[in-house]
DSSP file (Angstrom, degrees, kcal/mol; ACC not computed):
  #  RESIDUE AA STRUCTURE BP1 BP2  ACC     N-H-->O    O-->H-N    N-H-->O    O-->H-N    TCO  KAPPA ALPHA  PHI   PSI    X-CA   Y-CA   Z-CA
    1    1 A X              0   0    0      0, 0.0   123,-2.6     0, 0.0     2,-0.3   0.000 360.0 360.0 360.0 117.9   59.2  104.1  -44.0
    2    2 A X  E     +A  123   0A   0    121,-0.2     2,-0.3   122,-0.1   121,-0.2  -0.702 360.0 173.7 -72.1 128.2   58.1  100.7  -42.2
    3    3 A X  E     -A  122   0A   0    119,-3.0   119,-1.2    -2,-0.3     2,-0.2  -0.951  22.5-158.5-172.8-171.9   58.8   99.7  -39.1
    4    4 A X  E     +A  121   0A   0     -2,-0.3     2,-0.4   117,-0.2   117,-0.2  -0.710   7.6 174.5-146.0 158.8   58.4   97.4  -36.3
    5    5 A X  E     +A  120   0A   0    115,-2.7   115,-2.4    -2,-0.2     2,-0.2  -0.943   6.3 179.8-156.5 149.0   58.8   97.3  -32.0
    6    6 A X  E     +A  119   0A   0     -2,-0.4     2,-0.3   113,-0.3   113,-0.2  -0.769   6.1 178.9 173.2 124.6   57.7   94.1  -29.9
    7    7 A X  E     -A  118   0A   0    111,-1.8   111,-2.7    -2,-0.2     2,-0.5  -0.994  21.5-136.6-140.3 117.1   58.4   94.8  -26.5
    8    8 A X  E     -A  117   0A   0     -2,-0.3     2,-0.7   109,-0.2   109,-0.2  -0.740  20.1-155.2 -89.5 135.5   57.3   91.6  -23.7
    9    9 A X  E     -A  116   0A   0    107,-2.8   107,-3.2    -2,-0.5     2,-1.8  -0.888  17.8-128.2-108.7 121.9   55.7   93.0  -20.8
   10   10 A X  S    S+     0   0    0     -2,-0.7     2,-0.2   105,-0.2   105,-0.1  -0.254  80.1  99.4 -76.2  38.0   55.6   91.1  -16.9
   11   11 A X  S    S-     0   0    0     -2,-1.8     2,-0.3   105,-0.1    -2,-0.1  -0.952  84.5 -99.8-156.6 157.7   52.0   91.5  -16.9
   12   12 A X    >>  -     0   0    0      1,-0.2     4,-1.6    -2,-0.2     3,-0.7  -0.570  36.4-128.6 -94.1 165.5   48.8   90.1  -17.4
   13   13 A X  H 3> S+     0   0    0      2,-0.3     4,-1.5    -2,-0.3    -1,-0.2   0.313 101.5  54.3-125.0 -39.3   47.1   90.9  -20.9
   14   14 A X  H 34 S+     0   0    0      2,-0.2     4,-0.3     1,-0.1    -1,-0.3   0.584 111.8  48.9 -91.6 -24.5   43.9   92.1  -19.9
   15   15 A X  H X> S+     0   0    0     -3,-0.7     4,-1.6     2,-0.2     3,-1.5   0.898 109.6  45.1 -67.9 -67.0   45.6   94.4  -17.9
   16   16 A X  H >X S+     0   0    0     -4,-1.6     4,-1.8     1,-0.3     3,-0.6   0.973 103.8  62.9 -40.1 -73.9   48.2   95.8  -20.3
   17   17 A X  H 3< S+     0   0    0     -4,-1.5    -1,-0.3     2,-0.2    -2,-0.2   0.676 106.7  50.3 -23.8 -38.1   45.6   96.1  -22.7
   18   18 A X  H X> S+     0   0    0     -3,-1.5     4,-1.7    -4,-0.3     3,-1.2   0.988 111.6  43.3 -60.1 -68.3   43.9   98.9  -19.7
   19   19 A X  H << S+     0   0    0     -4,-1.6    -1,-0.2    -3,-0.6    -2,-0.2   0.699 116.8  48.0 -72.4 -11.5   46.7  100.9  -19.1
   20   20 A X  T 3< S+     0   0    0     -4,-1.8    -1,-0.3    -5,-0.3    -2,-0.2   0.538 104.0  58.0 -99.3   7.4   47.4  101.0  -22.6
   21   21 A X  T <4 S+     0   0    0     -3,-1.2     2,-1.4    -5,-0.4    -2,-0.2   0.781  89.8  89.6 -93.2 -26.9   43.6  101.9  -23.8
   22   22 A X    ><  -     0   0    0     -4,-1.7     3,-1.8     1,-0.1    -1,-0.2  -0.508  55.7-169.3-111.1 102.9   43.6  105.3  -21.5
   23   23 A X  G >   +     0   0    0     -2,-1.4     3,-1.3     1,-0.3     4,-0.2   0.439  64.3  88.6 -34.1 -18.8   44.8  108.2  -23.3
   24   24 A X  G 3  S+     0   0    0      1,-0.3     3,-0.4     2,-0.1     4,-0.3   0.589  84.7  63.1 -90.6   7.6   45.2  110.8  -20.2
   25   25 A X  G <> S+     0   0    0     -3,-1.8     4,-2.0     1,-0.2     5,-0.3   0.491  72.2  91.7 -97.3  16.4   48.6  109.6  -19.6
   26   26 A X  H <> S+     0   0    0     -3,-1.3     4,-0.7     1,-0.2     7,-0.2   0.689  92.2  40.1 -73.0 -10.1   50.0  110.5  -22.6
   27   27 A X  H  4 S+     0   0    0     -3,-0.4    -1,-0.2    -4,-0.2     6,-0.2   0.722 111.1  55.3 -97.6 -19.5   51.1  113.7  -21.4
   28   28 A X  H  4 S+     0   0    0     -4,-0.3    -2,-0.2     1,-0.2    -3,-0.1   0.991 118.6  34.7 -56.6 -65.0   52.1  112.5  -18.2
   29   29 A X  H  < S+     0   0    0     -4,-2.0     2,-0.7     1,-0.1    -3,-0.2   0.660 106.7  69.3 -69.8 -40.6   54.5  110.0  -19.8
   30   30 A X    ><  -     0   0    0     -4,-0.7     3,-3.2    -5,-0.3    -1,-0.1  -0.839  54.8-163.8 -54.6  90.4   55.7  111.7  -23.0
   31   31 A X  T 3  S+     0   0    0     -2,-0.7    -1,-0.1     1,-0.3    -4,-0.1   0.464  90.7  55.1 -67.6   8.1   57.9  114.5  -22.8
   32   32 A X  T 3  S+     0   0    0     25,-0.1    25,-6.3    24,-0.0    26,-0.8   0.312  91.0  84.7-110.9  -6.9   57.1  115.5  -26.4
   33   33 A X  E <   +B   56   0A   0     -3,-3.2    23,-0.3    23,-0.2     3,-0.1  -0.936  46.5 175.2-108.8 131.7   53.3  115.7  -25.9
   34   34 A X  E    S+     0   0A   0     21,-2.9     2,-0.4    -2,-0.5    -1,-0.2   0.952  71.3   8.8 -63.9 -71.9   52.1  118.9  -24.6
   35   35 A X  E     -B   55   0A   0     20,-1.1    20,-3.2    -8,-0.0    -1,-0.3  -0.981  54.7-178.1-132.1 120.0   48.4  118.2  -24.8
   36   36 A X  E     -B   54   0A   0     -2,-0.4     2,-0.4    18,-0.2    18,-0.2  -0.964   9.4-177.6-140.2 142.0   46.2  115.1  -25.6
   37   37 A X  E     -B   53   0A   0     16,-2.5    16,-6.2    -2,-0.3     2,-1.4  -0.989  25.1-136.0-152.6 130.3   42.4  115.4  -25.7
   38   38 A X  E     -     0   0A   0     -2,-0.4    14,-0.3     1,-0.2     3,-0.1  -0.729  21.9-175.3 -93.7 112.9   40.4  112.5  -26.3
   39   39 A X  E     +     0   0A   0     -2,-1.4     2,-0.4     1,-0.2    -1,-0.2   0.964  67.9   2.0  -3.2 -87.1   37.5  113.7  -29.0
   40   40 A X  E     +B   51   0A   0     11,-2.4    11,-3.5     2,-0.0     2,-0.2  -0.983  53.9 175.9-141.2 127.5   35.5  110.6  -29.2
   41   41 A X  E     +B   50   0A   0     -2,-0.4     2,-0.4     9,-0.2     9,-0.3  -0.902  18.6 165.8-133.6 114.8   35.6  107.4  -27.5
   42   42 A X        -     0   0    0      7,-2.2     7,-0.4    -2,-0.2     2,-0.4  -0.908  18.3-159.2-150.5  82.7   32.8  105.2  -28.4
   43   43 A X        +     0   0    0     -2,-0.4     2,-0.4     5,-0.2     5,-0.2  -0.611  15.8 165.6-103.4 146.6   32.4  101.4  -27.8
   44   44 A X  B >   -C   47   0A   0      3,-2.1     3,-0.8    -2,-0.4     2,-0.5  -0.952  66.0 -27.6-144.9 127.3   29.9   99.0  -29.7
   45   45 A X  T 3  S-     0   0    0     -2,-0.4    -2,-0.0     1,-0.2    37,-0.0  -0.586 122.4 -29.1  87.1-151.7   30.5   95.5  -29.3
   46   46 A X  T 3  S+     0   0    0     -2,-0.5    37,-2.7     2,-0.0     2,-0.6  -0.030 118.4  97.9-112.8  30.2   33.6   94.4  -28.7
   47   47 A X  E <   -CD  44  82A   0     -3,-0.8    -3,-2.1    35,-0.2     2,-0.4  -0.933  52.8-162.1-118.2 138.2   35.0   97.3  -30.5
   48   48 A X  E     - D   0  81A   0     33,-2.6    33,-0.5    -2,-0.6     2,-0.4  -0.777  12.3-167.5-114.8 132.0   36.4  100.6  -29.1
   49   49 A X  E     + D   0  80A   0     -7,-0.4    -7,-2.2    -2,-0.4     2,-0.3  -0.983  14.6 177.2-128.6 136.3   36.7  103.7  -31.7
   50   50 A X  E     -BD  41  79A   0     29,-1.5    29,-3.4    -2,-0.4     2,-0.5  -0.990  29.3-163.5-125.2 140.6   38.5  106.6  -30.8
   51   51 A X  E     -BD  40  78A   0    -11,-3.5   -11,-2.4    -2,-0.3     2,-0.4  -0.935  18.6-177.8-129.3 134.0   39.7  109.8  -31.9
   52   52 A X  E     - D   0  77A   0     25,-0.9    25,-1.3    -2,-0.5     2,-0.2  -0.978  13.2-156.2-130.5 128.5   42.4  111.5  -30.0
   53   53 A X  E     +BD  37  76A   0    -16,-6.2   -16,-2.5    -2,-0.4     2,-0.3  -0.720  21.0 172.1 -99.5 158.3   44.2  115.2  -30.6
   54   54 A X  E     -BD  36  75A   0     21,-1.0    21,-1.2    -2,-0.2     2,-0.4  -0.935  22.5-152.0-148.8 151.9   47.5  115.6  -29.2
   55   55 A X  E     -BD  35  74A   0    -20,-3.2   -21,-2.9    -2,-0.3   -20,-1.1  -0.975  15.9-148.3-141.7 148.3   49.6  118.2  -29.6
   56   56 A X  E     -B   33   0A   0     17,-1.1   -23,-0.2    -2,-0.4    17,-0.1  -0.216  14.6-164.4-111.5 166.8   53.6  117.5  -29.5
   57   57 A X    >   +     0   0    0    -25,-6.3     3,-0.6    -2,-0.1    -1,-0.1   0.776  32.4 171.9-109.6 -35.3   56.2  119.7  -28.3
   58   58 A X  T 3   -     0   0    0    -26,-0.8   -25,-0.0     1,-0.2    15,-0.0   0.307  56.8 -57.4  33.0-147.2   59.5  117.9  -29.8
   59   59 A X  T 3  S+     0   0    0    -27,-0.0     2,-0.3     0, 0.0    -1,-0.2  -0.030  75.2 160.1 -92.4  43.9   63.0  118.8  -30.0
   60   60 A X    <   -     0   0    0     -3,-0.6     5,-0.0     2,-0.1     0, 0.0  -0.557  47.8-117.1 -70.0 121.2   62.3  122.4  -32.2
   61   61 A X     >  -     0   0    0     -2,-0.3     4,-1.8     1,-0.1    -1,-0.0  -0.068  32.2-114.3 -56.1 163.7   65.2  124.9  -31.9
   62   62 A X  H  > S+     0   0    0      2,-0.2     4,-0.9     1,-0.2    -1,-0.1   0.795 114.2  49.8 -76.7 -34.1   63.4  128.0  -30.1
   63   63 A X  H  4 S+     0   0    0      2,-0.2     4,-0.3     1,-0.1    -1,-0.2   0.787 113.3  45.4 -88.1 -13.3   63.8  130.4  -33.4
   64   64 A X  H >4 S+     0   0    0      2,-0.1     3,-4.5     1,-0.1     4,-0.4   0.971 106.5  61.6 -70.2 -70.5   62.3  127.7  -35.7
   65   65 A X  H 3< S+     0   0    0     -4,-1.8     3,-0.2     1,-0.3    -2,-0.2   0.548  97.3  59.2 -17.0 -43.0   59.6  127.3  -32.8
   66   66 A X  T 3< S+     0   0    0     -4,-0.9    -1,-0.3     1,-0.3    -2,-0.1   0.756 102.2  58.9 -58.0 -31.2   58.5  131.1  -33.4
   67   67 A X  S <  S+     0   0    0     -3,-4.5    -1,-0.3    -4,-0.3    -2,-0.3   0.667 100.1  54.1 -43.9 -55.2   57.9  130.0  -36.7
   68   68 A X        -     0   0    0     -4,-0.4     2,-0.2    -3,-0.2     5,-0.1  -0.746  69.6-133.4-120.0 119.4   55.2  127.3  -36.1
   69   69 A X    >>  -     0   0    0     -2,-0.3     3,-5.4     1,-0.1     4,-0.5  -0.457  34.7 -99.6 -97.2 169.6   51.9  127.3  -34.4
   70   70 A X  G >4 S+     0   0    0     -2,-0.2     3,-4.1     1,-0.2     4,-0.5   0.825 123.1  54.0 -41.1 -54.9   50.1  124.9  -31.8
   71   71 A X  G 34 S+     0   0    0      1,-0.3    25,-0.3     2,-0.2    24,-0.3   0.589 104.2  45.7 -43.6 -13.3   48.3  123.7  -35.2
   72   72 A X  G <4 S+     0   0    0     -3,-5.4    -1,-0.3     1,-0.2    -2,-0.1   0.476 111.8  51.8-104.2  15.8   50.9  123.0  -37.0
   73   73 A X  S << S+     0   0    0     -3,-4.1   -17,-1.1    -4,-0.5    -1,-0.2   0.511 101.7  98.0-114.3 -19.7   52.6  121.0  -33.9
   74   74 A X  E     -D   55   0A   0     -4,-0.5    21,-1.3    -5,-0.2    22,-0.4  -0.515  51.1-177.8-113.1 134.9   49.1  119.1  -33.7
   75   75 A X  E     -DE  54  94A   0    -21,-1.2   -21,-1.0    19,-0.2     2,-0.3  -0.628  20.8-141.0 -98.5 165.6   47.5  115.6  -35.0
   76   76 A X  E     -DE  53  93A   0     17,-1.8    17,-2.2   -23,-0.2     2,-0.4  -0.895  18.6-164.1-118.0 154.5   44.5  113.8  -34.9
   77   77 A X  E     -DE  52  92A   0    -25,-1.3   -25,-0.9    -2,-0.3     2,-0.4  -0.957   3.4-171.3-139.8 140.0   44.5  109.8  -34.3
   78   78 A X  E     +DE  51  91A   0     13,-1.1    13,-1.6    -2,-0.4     2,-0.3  -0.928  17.3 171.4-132.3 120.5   41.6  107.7  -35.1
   79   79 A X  E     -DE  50  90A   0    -29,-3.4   -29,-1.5    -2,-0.4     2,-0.2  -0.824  30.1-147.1-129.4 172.9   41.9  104.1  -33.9
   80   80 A X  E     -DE  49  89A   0      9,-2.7     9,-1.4    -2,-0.3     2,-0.4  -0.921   9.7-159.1-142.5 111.3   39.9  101.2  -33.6
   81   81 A X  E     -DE  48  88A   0    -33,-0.5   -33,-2.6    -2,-0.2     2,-0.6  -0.725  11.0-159.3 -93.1 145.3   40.7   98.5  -30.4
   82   82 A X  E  >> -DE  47  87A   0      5,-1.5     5,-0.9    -2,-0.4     4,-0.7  -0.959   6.3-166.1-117.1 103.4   39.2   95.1  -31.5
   83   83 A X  T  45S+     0   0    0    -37,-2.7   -36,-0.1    -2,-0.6    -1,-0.1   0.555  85.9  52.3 -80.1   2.8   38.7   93.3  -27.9
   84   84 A X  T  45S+     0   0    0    -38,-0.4    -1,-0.2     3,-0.1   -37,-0.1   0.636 123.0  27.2-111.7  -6.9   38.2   90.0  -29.2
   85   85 A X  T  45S-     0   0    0      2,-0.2    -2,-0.2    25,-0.0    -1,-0.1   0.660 102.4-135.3-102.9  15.1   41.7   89.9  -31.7
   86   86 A X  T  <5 +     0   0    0     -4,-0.7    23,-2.1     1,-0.1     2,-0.2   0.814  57.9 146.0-112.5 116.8   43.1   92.7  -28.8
   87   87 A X  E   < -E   82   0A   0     -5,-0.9    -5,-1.5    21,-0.2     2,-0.3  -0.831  36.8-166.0-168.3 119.4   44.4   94.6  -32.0
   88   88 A X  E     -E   81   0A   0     -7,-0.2    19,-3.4    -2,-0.2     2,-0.4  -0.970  10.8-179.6-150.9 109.5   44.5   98.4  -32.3
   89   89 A X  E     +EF  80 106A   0     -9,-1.4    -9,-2.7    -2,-0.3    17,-0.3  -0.938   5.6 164.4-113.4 167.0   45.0  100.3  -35.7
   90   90 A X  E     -EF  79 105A   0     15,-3.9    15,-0.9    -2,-0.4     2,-0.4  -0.979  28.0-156.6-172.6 163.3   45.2  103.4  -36.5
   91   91 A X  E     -EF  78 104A   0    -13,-1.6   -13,-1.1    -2,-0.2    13,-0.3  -0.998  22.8-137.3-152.3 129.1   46.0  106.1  -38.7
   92   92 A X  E     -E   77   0A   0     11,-4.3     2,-0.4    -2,-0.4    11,-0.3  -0.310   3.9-153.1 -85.9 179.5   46.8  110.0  -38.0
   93   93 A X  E     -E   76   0A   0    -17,-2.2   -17,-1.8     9,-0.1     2,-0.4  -0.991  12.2-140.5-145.2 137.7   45.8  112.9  -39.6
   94   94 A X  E     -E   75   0A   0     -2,-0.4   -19,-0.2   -19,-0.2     4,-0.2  -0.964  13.3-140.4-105.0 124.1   48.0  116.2  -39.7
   95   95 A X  S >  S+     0   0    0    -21,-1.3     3,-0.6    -2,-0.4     2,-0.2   0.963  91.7  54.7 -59.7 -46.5   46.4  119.6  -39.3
   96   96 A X  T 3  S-     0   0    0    -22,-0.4    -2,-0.1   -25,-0.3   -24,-0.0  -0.604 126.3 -19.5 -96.6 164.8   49.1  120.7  -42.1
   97   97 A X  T 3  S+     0   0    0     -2,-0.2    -1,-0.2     1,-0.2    -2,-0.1   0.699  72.3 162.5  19.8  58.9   49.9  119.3  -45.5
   98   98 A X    <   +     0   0    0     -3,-0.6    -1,-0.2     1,-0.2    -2,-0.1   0.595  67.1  61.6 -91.0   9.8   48.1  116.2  -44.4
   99   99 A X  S    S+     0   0    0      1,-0.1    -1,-0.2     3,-0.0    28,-0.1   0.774 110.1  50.4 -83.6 -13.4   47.7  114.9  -48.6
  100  100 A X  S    S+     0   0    0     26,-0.1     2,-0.6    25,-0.0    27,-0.2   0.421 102.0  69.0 -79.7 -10.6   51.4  115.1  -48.1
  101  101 A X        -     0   0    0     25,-0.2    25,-0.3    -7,-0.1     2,-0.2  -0.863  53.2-170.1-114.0 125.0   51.8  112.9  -44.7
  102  102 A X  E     + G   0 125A   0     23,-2.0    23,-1.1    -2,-0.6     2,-0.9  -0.674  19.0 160.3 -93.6  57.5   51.1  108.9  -44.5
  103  103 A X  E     + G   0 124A   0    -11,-0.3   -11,-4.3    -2,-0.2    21,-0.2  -0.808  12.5 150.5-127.7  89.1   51.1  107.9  -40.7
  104  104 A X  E     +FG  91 123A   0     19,-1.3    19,-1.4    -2,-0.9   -13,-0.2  -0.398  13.7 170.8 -80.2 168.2   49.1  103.9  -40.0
  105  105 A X  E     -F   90   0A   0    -15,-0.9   -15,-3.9    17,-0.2     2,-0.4  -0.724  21.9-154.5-177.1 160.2   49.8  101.6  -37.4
  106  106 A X  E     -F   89   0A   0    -17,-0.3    15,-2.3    15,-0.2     2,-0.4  -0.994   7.6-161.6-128.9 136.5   48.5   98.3  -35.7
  107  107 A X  E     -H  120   0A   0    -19,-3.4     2,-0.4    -2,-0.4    13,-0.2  -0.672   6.1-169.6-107.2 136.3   49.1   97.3  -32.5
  108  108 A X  E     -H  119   0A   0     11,-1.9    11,-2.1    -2,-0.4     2,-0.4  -0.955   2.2-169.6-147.2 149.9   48.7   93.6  -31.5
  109  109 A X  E     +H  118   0A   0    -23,-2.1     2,-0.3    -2,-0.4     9,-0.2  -0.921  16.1 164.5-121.9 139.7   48.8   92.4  -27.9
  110  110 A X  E     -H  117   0A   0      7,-1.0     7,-1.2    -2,-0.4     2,-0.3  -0.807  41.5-104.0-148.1-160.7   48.9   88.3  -27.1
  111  111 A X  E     +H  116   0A   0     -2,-0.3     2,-0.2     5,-0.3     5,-0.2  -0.713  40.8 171.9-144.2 132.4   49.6   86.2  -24.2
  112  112 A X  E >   -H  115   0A   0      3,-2.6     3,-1.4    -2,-0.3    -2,-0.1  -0.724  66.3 -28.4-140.7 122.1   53.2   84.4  -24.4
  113  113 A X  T 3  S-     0   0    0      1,-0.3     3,-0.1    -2,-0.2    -2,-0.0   0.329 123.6 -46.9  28.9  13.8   54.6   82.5  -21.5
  114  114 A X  T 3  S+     0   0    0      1,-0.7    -1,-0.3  -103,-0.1     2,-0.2   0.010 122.4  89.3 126.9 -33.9   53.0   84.2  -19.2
  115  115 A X  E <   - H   0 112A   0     -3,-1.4    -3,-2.6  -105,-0.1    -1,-0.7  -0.459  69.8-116.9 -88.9 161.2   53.8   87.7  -20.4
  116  116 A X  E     -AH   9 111A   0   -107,-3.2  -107,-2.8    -5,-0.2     2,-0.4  -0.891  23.5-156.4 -96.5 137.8   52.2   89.9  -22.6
  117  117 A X  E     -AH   8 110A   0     -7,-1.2    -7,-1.0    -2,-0.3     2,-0.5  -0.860   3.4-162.7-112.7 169.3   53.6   91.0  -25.6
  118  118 A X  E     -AH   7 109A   0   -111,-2.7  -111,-1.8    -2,-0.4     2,-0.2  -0.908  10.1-169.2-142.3 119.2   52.9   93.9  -27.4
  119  119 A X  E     -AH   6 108A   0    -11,-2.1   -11,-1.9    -2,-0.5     2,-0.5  -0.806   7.4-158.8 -94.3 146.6   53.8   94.6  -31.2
  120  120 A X  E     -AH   5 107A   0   -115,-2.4  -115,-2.7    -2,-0.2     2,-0.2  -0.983  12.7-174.8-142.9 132.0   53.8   97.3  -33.3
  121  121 A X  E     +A    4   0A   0    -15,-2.3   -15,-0.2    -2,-0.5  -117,-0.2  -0.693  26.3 176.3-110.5  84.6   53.8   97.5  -37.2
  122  122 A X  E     -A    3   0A   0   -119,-1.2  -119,-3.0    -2,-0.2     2,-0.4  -0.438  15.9-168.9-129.6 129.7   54.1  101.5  -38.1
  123  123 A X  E     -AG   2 104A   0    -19,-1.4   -19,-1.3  -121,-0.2  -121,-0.2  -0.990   3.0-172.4-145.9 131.1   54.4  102.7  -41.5
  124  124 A X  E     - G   0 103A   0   -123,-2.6   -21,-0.2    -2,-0.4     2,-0.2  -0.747  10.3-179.8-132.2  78.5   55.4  106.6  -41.7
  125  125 A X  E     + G   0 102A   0    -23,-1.1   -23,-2.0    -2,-0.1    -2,-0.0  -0.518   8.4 173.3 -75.7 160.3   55.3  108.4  -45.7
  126  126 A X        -     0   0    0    -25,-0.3     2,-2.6    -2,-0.2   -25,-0.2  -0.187  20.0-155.0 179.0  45.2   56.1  111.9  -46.7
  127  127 A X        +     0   0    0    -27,-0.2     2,-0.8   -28,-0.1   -26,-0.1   0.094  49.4 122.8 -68.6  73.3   56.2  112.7  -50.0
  128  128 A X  S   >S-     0   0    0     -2,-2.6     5,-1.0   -28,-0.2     4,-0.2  -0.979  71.8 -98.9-120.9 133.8   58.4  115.5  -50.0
  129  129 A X  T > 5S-     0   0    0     -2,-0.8     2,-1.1     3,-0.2     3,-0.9   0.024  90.7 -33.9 -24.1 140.0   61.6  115.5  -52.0
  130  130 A X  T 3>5S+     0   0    0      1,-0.3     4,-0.8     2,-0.2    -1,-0.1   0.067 135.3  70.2  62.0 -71.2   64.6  114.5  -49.9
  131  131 A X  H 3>>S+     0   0    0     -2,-1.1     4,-4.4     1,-0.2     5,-0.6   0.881  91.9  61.9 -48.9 -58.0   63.1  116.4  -46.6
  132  132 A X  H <>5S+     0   0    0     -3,-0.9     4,-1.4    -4,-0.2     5,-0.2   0.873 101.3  41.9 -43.3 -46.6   60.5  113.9  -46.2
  133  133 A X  H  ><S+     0   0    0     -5,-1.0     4,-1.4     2,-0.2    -1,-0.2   0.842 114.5  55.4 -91.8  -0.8   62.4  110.6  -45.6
  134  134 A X  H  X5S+     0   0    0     -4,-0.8     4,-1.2    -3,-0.4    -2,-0.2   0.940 113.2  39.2 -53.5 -69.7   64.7  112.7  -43.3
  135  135 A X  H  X5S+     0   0    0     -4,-4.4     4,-2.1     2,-0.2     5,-0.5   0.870 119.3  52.6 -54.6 -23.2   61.2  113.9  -41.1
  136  136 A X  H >XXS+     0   0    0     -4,-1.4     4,-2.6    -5,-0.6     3,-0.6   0.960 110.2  47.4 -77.6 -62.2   60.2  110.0  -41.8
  137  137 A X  H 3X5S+     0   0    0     -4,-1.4     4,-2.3     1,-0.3     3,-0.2   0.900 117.8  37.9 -30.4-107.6   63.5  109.1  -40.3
  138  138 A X  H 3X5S+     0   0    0     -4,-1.2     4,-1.4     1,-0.2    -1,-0.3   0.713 114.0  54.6 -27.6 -37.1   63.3  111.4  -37.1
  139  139 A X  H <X5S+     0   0    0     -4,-2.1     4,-4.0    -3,-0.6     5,-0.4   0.952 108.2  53.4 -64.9 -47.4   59.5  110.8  -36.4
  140  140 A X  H  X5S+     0   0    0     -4,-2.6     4,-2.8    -5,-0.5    -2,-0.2   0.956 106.8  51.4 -57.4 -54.5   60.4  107.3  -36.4
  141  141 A X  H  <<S+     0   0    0     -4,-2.3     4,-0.4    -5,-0.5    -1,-0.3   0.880 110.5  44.3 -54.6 -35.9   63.0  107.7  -33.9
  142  142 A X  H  X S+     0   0    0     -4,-1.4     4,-3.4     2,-0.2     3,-0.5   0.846 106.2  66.3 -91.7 -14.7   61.3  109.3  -31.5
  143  143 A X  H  X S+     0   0    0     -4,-4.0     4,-2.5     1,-0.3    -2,-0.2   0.985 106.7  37.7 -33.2 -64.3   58.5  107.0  -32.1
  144  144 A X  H  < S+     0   0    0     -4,-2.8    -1,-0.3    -5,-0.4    -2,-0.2   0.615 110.2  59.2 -83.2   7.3   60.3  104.0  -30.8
  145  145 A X  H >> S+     0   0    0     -3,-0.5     4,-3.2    -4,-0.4     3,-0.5   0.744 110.4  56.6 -90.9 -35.3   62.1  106.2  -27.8
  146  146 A X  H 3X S+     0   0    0     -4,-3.4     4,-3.1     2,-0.2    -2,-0.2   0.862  99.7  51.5  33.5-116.5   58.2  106.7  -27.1
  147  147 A X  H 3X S+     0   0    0     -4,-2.5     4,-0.9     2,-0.2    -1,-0.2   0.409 104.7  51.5 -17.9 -46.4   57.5  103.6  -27.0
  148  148 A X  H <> S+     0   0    0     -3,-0.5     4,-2.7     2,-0.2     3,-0.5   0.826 110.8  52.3 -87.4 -44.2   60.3  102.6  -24.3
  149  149 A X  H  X S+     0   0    0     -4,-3.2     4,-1.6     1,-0.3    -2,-0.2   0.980 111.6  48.4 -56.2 -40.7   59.0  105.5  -22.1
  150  150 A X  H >X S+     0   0    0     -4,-3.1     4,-1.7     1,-0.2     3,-0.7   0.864 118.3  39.5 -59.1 -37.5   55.6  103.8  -22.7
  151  151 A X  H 3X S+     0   0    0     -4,-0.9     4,-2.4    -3,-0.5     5,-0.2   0.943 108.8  59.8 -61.2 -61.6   57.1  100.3  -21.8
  152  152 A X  H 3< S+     0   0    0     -4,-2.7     4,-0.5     1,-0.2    -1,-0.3   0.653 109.1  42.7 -41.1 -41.8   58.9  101.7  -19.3
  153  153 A X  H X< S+     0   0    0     -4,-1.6     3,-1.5    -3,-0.7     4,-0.4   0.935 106.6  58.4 -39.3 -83.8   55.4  103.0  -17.6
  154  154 A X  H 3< S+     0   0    0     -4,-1.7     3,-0.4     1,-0.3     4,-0.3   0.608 105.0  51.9  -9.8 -64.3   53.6  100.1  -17.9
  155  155 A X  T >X S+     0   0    0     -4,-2.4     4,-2.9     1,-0.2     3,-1.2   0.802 117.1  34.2 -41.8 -54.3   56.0   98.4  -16.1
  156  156 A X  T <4 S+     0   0    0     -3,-1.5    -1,-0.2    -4,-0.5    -2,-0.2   0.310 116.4  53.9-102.0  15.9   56.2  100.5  -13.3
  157  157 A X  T 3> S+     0   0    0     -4,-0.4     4,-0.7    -3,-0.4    -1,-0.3   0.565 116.3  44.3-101.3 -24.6   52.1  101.5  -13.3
  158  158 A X  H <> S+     0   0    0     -3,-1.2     4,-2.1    -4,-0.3    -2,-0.2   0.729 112.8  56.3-120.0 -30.4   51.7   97.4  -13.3
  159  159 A X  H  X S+     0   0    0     -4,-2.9     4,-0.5     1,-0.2    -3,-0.1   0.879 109.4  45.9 -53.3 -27.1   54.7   97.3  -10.3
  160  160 A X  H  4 S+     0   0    0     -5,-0.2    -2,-0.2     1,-0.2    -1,-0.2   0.863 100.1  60.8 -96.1 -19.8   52.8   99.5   -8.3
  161  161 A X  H  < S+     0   0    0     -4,-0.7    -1,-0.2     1,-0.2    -3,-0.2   0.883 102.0  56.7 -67.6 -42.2   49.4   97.9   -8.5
  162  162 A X  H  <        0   0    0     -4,-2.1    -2,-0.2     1,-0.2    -1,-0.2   0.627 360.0 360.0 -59.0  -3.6   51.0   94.6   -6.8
  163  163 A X     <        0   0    0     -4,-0.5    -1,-0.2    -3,-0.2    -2,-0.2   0.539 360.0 360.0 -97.0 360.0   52.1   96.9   -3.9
């Protein structure tokens, strides 16, 4: 399942691009991440590579929950920020049944009137029978609610630096 967010931001580019590069708020700001731990962050060039665990909490009923362990609640992300296109892909990796799980994305950031925008092209596979484009469906929704918390942050992380 494809799909796409572009969200303008009241801030200046180089700046967005900051607050969006540093990983230790991802718990702060997500109520679905328990724990994010950045592996490897490594720039050469004008390129940043990083690899980031997180592990999520989500909406799991409490007796399913019993079920499931931190690993199997847990990802790995490997991206690459390209500072001179300011362009971020990446692609996760799932501790479980990750020959079964497809999860890319690219990020692109530009300058538009003054604002920044920030876009996102997200492509989420699952080849399981039925179940899979149901979990593609729900990951993708909380993706993009996500995504407004992140906005939502930005905003008021880039309000509070003018104060």
């Amino acid at each position: 399942m494809k799909y796409h967010a572009k969200d303008i931001i009241d801030g200046p580019l180089d700046k967005v691009v900051e607050i969006c590069l540093d990983r230790s708020r991802d718990v702060r700001v997500y109520t679905n991440v328990t724990k994010t731990k950045v592996v490897k962050s490594e720039r050469k060039g004008n390129k940043l590579r990083v690899v980031v665990e997180t592990l999520a909490n989500g909406d799991i009923p409490p007796k399913l929950r019993k079920l499931l362990s931190p690993k199997m609640l847990t990802w790995t992300e490997e991206g690459e920020f390209d500072f001179d296109k300011y362009e971020y892909k990446y692609r996760v990796k799932t501790h479980y049944f990750s020959d079964l799980t497809k999860i890319t994305g690219h990020f692109k950031y530009y300058e538009e009137d003054g604002k920044t925008v920030r876009e996102l092209d997200g492509e989420i596979k699952i080849k399981i029978p039925i179940l899979g484009r149901i979990a593609e469906k729900k990951i993708v929704e909380v993706q993009k609610e996500n995504l407004k918390i992140d906005i939502d942050d930005i905003r008021e992380t880039l309000k509070k630096e003018k104060s």
